[in-house]
VMD Tcl script that draws the C-alpha trace (Angstrom):
set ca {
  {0.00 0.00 0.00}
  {1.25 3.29 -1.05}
  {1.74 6.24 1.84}
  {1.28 9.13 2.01}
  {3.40 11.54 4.95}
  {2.20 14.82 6.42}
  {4.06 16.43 7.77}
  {3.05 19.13 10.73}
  {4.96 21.99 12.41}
  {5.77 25.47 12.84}
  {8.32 26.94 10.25}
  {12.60 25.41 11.00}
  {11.35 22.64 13.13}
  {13.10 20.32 10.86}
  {10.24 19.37 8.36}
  {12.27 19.21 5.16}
  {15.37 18.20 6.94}
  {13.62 15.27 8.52}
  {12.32 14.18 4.80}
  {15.48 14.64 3.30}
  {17.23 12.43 5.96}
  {14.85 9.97 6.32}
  {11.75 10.07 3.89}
  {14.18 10.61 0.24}
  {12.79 7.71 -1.24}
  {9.48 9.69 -1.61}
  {8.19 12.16 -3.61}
  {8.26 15.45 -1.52}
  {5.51 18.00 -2.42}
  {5.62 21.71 -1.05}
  {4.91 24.54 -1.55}
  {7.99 26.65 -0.97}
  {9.21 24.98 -4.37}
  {6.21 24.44 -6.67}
  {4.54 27.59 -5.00}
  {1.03 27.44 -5.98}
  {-1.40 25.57 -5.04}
  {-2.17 24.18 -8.72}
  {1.07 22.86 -8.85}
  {0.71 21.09 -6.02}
  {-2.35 19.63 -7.12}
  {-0.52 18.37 -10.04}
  {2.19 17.13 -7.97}
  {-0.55 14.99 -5.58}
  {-2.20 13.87 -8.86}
  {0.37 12.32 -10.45}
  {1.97 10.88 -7.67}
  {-1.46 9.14 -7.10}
  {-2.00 7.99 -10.36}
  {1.70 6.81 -10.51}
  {1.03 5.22 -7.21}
  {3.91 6.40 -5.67}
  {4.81 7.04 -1.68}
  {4.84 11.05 -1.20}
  {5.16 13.33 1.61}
  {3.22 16.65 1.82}
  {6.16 19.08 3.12}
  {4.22 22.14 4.11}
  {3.83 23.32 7.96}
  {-0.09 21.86 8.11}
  {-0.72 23.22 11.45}
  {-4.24 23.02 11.78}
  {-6.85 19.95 11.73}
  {-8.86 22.10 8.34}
  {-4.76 21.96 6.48}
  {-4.47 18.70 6.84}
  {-8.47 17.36 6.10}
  {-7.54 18.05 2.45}
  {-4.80 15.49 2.19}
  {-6.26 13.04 4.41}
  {-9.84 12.85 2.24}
  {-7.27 12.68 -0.94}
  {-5.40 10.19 0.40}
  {-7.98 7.85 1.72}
  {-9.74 8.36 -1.33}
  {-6.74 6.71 -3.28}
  {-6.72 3.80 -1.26}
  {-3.18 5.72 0.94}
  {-1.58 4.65 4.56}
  {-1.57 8.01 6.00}
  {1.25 8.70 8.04}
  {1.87 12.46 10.42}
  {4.91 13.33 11.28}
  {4.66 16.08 14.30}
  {8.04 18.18 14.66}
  {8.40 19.24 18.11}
  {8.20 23.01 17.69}
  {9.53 24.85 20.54}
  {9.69 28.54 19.31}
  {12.69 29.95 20.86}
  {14.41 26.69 18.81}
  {12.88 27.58 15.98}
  {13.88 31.15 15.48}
  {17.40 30.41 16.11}
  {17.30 27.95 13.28}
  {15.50 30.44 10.98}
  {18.49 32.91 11.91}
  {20.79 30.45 10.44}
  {18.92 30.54 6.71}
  {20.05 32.62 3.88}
  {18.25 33.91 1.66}
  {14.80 32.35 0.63}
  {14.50 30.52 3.16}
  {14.72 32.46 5.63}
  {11.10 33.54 7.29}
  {9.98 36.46 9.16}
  {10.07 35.72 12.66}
  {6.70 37.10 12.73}
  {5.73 34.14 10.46}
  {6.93 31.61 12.70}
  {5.20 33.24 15.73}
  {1.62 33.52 13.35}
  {1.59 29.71 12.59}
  {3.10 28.81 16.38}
  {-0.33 30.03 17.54}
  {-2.35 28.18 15.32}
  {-1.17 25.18 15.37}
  {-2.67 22.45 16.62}
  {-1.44 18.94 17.61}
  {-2.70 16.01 15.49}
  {-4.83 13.20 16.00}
  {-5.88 9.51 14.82}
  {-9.53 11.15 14.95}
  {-8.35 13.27 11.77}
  {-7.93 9.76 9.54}
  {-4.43 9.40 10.36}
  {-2.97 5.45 10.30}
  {-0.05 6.13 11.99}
  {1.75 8.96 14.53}
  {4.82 9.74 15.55}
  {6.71 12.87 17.28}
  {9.54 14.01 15.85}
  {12.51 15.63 18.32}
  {15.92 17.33 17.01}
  {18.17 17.20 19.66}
  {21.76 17.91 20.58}
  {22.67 14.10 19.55}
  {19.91 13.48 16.49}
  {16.44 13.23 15.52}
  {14.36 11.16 17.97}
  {11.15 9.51 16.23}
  {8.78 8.45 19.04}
  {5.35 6.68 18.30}
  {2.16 8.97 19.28}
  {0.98 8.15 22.78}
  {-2.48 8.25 23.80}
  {-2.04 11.26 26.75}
  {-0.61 13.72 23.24}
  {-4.23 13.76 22.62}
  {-5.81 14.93 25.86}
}
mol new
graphics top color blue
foreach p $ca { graphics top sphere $p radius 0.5 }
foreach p [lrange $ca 0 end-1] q [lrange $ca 1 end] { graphics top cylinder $p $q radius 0.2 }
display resetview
């Protein structure tokens, strides 16, 4: 069964570093590079039609952001995986600092989608969870627990 990945969390949690490390072998939609939403569309499409394992790259942070993939997903007969990056803001920030160019976000970005976001849930249509830590020694990949939820 094909899979689809979404992943959640504020801007420089480690999103597209995490799928680079450890999600390569799939095809990595967002929107910072195709930058409309038509493209990605496309993108979703023919990964779909092609079958292939794909990760939707994109911050997500609310329940509503990441409906759309879900329904799509389950729709093409998809494991649904979330990936939640732990997104302390502080850590965040100093990350961001540490971007050139593009890639680099307003702080005041970061801070905007902090407060919205909103911790996922197997109640959205997800098949599997996990929480995702960078820390001093690595990423840490945990499986959800039941208590992330209340």
């Amino acid at each position: 069964m094909p899979v689809m990945a979404i992943m959640t969390g504020i801007q420089a949690s480690g999103k597209s570093t995490f799928c680079k490390n450890y999600l390569s072998a799939y095809d990595r939609i967002n929107l910072d590079t195709l930058h409309t939403r038509n493209k990605e569309n496309i993108a979703i499409d023919e990964a779909f039609l092609a079958q292939r394992d794909m990760v939707i790259d994109n911050t997500n942070p609310t329940v509503e952001d990441r409906k759309k993939y879900i329904l799509k997903a389950r729709e093409n007969g998809y494991k649904i995986v979330g990936y939640f990056l732990q997104s302390r803001i502080q850590e965040c920030i100093a990350r961001n600092e540490l971007r050139e160019g593009k890639t680099k976000v307003p702080v005041k970005a970061i801070t905007a989608t902090s407060k919205k976001l909103e911790m996922p849930s197997y109640e959205e249509g997800f098949d599997e969870l996990y929480f995702v830590r960078i820390t001093d020694t690595g990423t840490v990949v945990d499986k959800w627990r039941a208590w992330r939820e209340n």
